[in-house]
C-alpha positions as a printed NumPy array, in Angstrom:
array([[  8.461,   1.527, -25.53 ],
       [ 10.782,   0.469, -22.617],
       [ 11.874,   3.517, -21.584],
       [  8.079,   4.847, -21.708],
       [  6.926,   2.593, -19.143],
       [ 10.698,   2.262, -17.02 ],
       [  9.807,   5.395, -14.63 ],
       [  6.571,   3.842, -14.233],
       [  7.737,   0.423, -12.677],
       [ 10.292,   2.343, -11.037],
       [  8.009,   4.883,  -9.283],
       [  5.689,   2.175,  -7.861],
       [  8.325,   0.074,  -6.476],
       [ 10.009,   2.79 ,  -4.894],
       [  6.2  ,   3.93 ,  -3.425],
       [  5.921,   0.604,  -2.716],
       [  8.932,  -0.461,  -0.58 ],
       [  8.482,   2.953,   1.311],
       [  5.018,   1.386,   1.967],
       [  6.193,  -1.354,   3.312],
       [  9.097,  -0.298,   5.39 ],
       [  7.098,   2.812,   6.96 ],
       [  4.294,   0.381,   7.963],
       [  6.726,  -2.003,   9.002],
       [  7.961,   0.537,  11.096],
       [  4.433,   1.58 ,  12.504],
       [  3.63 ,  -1.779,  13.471],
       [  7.036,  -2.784,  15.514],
       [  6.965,   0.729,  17.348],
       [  2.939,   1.109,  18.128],
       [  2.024,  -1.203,  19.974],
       [ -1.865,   0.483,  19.335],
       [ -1.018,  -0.537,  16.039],
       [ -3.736,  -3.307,  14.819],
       [ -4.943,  -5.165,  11.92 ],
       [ -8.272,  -3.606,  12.237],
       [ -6.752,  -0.026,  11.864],
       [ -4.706,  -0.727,   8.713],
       [ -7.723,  -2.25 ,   7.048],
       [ -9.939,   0.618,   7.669],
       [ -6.914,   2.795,   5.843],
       [ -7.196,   0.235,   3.151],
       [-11.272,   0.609,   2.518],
       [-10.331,   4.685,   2.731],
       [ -7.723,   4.202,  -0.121],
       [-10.412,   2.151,  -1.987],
       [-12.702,   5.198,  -1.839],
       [-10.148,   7.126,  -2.855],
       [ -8.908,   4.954,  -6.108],
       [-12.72 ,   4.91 ,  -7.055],
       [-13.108,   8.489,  -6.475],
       [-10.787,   9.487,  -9.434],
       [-13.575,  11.525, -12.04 ],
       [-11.359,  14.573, -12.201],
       [ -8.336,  12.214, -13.048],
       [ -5.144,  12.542, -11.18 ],
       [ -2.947,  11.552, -13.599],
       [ -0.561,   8.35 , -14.414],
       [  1.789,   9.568, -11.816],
       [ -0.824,   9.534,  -9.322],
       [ -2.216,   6.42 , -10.44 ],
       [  0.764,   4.727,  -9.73 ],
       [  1.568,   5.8  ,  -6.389],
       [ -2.116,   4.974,  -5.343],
       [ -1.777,   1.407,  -7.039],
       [  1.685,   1.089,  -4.746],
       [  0.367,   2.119,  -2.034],
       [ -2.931,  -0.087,  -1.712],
       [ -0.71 ,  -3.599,  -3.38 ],
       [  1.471,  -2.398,  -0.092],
       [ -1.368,  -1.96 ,   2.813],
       [ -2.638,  -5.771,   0.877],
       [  0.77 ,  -7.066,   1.32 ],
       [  1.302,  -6.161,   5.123],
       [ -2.346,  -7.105,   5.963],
       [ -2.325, -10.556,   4.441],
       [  1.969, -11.415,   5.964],
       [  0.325, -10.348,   9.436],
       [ -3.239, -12.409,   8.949],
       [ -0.812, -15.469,   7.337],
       [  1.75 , -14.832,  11.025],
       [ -1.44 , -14.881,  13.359],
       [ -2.261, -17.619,  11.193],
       [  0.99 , -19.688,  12.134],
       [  1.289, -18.605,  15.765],
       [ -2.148, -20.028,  16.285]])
């Protein structure tokens, strides 16, 4: 059973940690870049998680999970810096 579920945790850290580091990216080179704008991604990947009738698939699945624990992380480390700065 190990090896059935190994690409699985490997695929979503790997779409995670591009996640991160490409919104990491965003936010230290735009400075248009805001909170506000990364949550309104977030409630669009919401929709789009919810919106799976047809199925896409464990692969899929995955990279969506990665990808919305990522936009989560970032939002809530740049909330929690505000936070500190205040």
């Amino acid at each position: 059973m190990g090896d059935s579920v190994e690409w699985q945790d490997v695929k979503y850290k790997e779409t995670f940690e591009q996640e991160i580091r490409g919104l990491t990216r965003r936010r230290q080179s735009d400075p248009d870049c805001k909170i506000e704008d990364l949550e309104g991604i977030l409630r669009n990947l919401y929709i789009m998680d919810g919106a799976d009738q047809g199925g896409r698939g464990p692969l899929q699945d995955i990279i969506m999970a990665a990808t919305i624990a990522a936009y989560e992380h970032i939002i809530s480390s740049w909330k929690a810096e505000i936070q500190k700065n205040l």
